[in-house]
C-alpha positions as CSV (number, residue, x, y, z in Angstrom):
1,X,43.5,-34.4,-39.0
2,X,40.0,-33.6,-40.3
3,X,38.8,-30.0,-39.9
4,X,35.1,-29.4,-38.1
5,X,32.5,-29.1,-40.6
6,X,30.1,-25.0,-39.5
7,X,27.7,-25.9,-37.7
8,X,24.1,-26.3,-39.6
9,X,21.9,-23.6,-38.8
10,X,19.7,-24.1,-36.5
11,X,15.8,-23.7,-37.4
12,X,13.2,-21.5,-36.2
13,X,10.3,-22.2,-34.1
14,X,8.1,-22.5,-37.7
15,X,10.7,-24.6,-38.5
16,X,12.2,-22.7,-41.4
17,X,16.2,-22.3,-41.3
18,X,17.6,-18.9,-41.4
19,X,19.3,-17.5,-44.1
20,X,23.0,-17.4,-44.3
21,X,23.8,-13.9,-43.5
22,X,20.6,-13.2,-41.2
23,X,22.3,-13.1,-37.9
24,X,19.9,-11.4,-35.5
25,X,21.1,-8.1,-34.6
26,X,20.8,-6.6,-31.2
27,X,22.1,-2.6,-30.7
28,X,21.5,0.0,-28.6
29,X,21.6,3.3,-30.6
30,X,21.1,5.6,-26.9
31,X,19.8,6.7,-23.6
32,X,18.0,9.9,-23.2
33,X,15.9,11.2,-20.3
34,X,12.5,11.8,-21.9
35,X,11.3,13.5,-18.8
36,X,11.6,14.5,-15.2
37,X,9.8,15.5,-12.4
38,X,11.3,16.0,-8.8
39,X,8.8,17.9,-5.9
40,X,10.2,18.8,-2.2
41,X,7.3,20.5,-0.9
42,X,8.5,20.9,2.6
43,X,12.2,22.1,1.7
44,X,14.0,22.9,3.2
45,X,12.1,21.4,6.4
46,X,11.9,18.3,4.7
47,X,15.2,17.2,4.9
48,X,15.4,17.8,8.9
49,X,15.4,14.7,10.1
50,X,12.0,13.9,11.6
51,X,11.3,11.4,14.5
52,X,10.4,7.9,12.3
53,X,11.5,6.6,9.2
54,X,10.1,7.3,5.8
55,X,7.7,5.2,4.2
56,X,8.4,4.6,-0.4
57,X,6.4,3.8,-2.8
58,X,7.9,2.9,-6.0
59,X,6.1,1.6,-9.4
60,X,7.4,1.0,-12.5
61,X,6.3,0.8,-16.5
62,X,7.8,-0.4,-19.4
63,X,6.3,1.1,-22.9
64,X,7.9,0.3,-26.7
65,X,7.0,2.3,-28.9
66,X,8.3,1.5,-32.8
67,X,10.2,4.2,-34.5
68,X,11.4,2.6,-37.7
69,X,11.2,-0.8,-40.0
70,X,14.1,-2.2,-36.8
71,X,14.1,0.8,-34.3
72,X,12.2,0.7,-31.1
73,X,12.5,3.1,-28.2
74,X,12.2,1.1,-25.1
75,X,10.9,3.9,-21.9
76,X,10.7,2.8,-18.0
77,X,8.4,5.1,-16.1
78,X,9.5,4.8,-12.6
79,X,7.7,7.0,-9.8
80,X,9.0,7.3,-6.4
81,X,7.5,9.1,-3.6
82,X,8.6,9.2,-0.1
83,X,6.2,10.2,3.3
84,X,7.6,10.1,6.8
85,X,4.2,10.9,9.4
86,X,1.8,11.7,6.2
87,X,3.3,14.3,5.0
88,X,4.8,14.0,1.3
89,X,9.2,14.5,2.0
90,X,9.4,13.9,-2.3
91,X,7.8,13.2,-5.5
92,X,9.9,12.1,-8.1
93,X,9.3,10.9,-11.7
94,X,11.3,10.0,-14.1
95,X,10.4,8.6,-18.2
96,X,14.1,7.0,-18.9
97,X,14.0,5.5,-22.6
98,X,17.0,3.7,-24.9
99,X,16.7,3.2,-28.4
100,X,17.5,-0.1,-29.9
101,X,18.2,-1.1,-33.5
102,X,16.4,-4.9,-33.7
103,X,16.4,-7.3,-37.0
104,X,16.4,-10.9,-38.1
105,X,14.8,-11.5,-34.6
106,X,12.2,-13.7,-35.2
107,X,8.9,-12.3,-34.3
108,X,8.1,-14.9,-31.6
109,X,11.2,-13.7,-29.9
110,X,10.9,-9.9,-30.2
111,X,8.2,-9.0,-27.4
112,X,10.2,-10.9,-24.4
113,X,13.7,-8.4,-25.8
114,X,11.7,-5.4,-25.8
115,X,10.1,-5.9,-22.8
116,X,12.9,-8.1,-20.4
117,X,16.0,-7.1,-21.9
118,X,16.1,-3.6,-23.8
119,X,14.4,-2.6,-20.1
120,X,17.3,-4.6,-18.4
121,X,19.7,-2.9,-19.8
122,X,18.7,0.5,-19.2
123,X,17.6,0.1,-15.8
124,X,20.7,0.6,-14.0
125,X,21.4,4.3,-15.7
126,X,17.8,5.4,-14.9
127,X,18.7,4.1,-11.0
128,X,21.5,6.4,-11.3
129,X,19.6,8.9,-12.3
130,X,16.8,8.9,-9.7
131,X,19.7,8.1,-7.0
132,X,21.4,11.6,-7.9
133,X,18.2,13.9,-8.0
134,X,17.0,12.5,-4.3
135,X,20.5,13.0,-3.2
136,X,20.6,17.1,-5.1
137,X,17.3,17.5,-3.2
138,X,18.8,17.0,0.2
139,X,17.8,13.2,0.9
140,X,19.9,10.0,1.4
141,X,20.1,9.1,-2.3
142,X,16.9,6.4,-3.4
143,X,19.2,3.0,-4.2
144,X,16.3,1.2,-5.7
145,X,16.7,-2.9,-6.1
146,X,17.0,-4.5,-9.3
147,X,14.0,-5.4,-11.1
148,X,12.3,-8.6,-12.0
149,X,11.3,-7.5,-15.7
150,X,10.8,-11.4,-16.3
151,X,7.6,-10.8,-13.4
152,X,6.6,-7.6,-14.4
153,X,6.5,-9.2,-18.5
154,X,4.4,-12.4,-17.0
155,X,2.4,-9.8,-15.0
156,X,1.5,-8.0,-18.4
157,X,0.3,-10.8,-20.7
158,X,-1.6,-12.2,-17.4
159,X,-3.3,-8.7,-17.3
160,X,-3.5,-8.8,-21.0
161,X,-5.3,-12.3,-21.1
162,X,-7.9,-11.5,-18.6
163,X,-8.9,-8.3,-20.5
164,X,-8.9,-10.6,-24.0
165,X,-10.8,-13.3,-22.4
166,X,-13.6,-10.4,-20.5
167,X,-13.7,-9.3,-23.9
168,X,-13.9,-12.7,-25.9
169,X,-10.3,-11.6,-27.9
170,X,-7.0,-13.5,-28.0
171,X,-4.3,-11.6,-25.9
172,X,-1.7,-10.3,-28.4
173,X,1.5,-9.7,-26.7
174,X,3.2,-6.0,-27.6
């Protein structure tokens, strides 16, 4: 019985193999809530039940910022605000960051995990968070959807590109 040769490694998009011992490496070091706002301007009226529904309006951001030689921090900015018959029910804000310990990632490679993935897996603890400060200020709690961070990436270097091109640069990706 012959025994299965390791598989050769596979080469990188300049073609050059990696080195033996270079496996990329993918950690997250922690979560942390950077900062947050909640406003309930009518309370307590505001959680009376008035006579139509509420109308949201959610956005969200994702910023890296490099901390060390293979350490990023990794922040959504998501803002919420609810309004039922033009008047403002809540204001909430929330900067929701983990930090992530990146290497032998080839650089090609690096701006789609910072910006689709590091956000991706952070997303559902800053959901939490936002869900339990509408609920402590006397609301239904806010049970946002899941995000397409493959759109709002696409959205990015499409914004990006226009600015390079208005400008005659080539659009780096961050």
């Amino acid at each position: 019985m012959a025994k299965d040769k390791p598989a050769a490694p596979q080469a990188d998009a300049n073609g050059a193999a990696p080195e033996q011992g270079k496996a990329p490496q993918f950690n997250i070091i922690g979560q942390y809530v950077r900062d947050l706002s909640f406003e309930n301007p009518g309370a307590p009226g505001s959680i009376i039940g008035g006579t139509s529904n509420p109308g949201f309006n959610v956005s969200i951001n994702v910023q890296v910022k490099k901390q060390a030689e293979d350490v990023y921090a990794v922040e959504l900015t998501i803002n919420a605000k609810a309004e039922r018959d033009s008047k403002l029910l809540f204001n909430i804000e929330l900067v929701y960051g983990g930090l992530f310990r990146i290497s032998n990632v080839p650089e090609n490679q690096l701006p789609q995990l910072l910006m689709i993935e590091c956000p991706r897996l952070v997303f559902p603890f800053a959901r939490q968070v936002m869900a339990n400060v509408t609920q402590a200020g006397g609301f239904p709690p806010l049970l946002m959807e899941p995000v397409d961070f493959v759109a709002i990436y696409q959205q990015n270097l499409a914004a990006m590109a226009k600015q390079a091109s208005e400008a005659g640069e080539t659009p780096k990706p961050n």
